[in-house]
N, C-alpha and C positions, 0 to 999 in steps of 0.2 A: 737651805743656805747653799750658795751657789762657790761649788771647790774649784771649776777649771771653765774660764768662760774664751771661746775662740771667737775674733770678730776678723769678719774681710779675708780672712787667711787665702793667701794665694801663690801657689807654687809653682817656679819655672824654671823650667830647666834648658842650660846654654848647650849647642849641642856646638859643630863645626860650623855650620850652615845655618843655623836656624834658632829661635827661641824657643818652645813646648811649653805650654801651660797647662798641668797636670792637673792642679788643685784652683778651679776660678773661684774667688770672694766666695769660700764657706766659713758660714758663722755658727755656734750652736755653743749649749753650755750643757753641764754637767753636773750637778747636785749630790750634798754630800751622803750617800748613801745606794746614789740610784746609777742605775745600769741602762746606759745609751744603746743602743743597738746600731752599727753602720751596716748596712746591707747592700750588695752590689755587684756585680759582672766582674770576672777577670778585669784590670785595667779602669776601675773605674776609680782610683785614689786613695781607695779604703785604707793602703797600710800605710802609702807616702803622709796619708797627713796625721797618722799616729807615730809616725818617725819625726814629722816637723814638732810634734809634743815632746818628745824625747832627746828632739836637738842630734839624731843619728845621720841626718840626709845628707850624700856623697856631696863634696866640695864644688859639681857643674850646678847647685839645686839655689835659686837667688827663693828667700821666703822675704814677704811682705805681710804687713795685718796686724794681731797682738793675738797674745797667747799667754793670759792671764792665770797664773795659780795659788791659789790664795791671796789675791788681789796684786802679784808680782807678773809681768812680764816677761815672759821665761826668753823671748826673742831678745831683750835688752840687757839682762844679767852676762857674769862674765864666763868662761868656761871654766873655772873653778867653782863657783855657785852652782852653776850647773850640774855639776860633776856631784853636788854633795843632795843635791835632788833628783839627780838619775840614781836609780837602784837602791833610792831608801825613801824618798816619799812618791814617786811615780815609779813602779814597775813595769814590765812587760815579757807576756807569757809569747814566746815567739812562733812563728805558725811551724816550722823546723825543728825541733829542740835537739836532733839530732846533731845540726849543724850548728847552734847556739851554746853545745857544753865545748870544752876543749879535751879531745880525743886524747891528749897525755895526760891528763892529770886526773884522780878521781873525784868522784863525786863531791866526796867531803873535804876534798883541797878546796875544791871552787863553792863548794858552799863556806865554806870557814874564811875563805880570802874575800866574800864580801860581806862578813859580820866585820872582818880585822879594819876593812875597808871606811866603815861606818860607822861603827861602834868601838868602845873601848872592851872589847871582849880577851880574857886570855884564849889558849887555846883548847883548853877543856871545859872551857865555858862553850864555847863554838863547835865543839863538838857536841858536846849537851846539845844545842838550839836546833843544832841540824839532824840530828836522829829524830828528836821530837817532833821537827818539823816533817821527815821521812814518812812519818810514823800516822802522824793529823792526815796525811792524805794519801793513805791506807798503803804504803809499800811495804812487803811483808818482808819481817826479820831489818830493819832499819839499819841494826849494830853491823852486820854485815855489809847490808848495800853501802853502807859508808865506805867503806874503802875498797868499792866495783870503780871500775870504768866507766863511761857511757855504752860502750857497745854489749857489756855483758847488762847492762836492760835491757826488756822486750820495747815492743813500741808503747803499751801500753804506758808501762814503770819510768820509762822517758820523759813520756807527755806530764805525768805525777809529779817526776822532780822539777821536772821546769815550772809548774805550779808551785811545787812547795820553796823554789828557788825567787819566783818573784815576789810570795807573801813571806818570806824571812825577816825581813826587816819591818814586817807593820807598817806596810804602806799606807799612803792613805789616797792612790790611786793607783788602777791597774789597768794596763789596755791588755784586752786578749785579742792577740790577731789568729785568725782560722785556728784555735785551741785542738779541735778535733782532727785538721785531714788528716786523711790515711788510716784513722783507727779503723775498727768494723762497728758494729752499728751497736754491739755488746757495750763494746769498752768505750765507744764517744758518749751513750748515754750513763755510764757512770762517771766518766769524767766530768762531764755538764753537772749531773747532782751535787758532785763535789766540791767543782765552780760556788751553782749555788748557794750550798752550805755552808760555806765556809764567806761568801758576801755576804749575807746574811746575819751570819753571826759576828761576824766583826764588823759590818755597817758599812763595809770598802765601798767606795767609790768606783765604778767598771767602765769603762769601754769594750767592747763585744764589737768585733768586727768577725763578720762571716757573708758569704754568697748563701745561704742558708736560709730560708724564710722561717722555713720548720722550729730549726733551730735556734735564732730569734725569737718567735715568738715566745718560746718558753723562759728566756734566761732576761729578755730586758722589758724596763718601765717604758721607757720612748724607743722610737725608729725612726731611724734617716735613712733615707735612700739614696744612693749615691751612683750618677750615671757620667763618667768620663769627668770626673771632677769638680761635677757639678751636686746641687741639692736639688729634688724631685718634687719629694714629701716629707714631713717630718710629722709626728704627733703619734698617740699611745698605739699600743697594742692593738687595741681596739679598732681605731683609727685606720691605721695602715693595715693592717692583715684582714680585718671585717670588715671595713668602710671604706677601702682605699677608692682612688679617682683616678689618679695617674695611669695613661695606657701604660706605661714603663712598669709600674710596679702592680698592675695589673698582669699583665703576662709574666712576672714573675712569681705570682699566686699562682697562675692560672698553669707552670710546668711544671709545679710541685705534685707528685701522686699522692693520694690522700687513700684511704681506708675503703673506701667506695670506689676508686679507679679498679676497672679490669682487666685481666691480662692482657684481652683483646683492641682495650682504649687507646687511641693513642694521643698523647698527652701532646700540649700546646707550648709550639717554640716562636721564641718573638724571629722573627722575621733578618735576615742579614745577619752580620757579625758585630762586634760593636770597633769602632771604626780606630786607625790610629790618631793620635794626637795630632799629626803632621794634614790629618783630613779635615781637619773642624774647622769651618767656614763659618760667618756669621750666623744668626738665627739658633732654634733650638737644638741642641746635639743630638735630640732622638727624632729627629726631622724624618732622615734615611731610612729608620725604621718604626717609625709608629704608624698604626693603621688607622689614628682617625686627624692624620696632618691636616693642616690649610694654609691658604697663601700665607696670613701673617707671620706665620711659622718660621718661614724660613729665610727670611730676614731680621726677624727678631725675636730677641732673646728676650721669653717670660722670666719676672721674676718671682719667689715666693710671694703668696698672700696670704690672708690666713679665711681657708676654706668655712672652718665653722670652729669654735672656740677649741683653741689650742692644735688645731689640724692645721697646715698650711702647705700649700702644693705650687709649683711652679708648671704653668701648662695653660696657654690660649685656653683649649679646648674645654676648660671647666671654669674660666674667669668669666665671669658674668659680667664683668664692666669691662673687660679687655686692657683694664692701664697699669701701670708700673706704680700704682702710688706704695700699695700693704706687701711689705717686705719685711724678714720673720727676723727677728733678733733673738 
């Protein structure tokens, strides 16, 4: 059953000079239990179009499209509705957590001020939920960190509460944007298990947005690829990290070091930078940098089709009929 379905979603932003189109007509949906996977380059939309879910985008951002949850409109609702479905049925683990608590107040102020926020809780109820919630994702000694700071946690114990901060209220979606930077490689992989475990067991609904192939793979059902706003490829695991097509997401396999890589290998980088928004001219946006371009290219824009059952890729170079008809919903 389908919890969060996006169609056409397109995001632009007014500058002085000029319009940016961050996010063009992406559409995809999200199932109630299963974990989307958005994977992407610095700049490719990843978090702007998890902010357009969340209704956070800075006031220059015009959004077009439908963003359906639970068969509601979250672009048409008012900003009180909204307000009572940000941070109690849609969450969000922030890629910062650092900069996402408020440095005056402790921990268990800002966990308690959004049970009071959402629920009818006293405040020893609210203290109740949030030690326990400390506790589910494994902060040691809870009754204390409860009334720490943010900065008296490690990085680790941060990234912890900001998870145990989004799942407080039993959401019944999450987006995690970049959950891991900056840990080391110890505490990103027990953070991911705990992710996991805890979707898992309560059937949460996920968006997983990371540059991370590695890391994708293990944490999502589907993968979207996402390149300067656009969609690439989308279909399973499977699909995209073993069967991929796409040059785009093919050099994003192909820089990841694997078990096998040697000291001495030196690992494959796509080609140029990925470009501003201010550069994107008609035709395909990975025109400038993919190695097996052609003239159709670069006056026109592929759309999705669908490759082979449930895979669909956007790329001349692997359309067999070369037309615009099979476009992915």
């Amino acid at each position: 059953m389908t919890l969060l379905e996006i169609k056409n979603l397109t995001i632009t932003f007014k500058t002085s000079n000029d319009s940016l189109i961050a996010v063009d007509n992406v559409s995809f949906h999200v199932d109630k239990g299963e974990t989307v996977g958005i994977v992407g380059e610095t700049g490719s939309g990843k978090t702007i179009t998890s902010l357009s879910i969340m209704r956070l985008l800075p006031s220059n951002a015009k959004v077009s499209g439908e963003i359906f949850f639970n068969g509601k409109d979250l672009l048409k609702i008012s900003e009180k509705e909204m307000d009572e479905i940000r941070g109690k049925k849609i969450s969000m683990i922030f890629q910062e957590p650092m900069t996402a608590f408020d440095p005056l107040y402790t921990i268990g102020d800002q966990f308690s001020e959004v049970l009071f926020k959402h629920e009818n809780v006293s405040k020893l109820e609210a203290k109740k939920r949030s030690i326990e919630m400390l506790k589910l994702v494994g902060i040691p000694e809870p009754e204390k960190r409860f009334y720490q700071y943010p900065h008296e946690y490690s990085g680790g114990m941060i990234q912890r509460a900001m998870i145990a901060l989004a799942l407080l209220t039993n959401p019944e979606l999450v987006i995690a944007d970049e959950p891991t930077t900056g840990l080391d490689v110890t505490i990103q992989m027990q953070v991911l298990n705990l992710i996991k475990r805890i979707q898992r067991s309560s059937n949460l609904s996920m968006i997983f947005i990371t540059h991370d192939l590695g890391v994708i793979s293990k944490m999502a059902n589907r993968i979207i690829v996402l390149y300067l706003g656009k969609i690439f490829e989308v279909g399973s695991v499977k699909d995209v990290i073993f069967s991929s097509v796409h040059p785009y997401t093919k050099g994003l396999i192909a820089s990841v070091p694997t078990l096998k890589t040697s000291k001495s290998q030196k690992l494959y980088s796509i080609p140029g930078n990925v470009p501003s928004l201010k550069e994107i001219k008609s035709g395909c946006r990975f025109y400038s940098r993919c190695p097996v371009r052609m003239d159709i290219c670069k006056d026109n824009d592929p759309k999705l089709f669908e490759y082979t059952p449930g895979h669909f890729v956007s790329c001349w170079a692997v359309d067999p009929n070369r037309n615009l008809v099979n476009t992915y919903e």
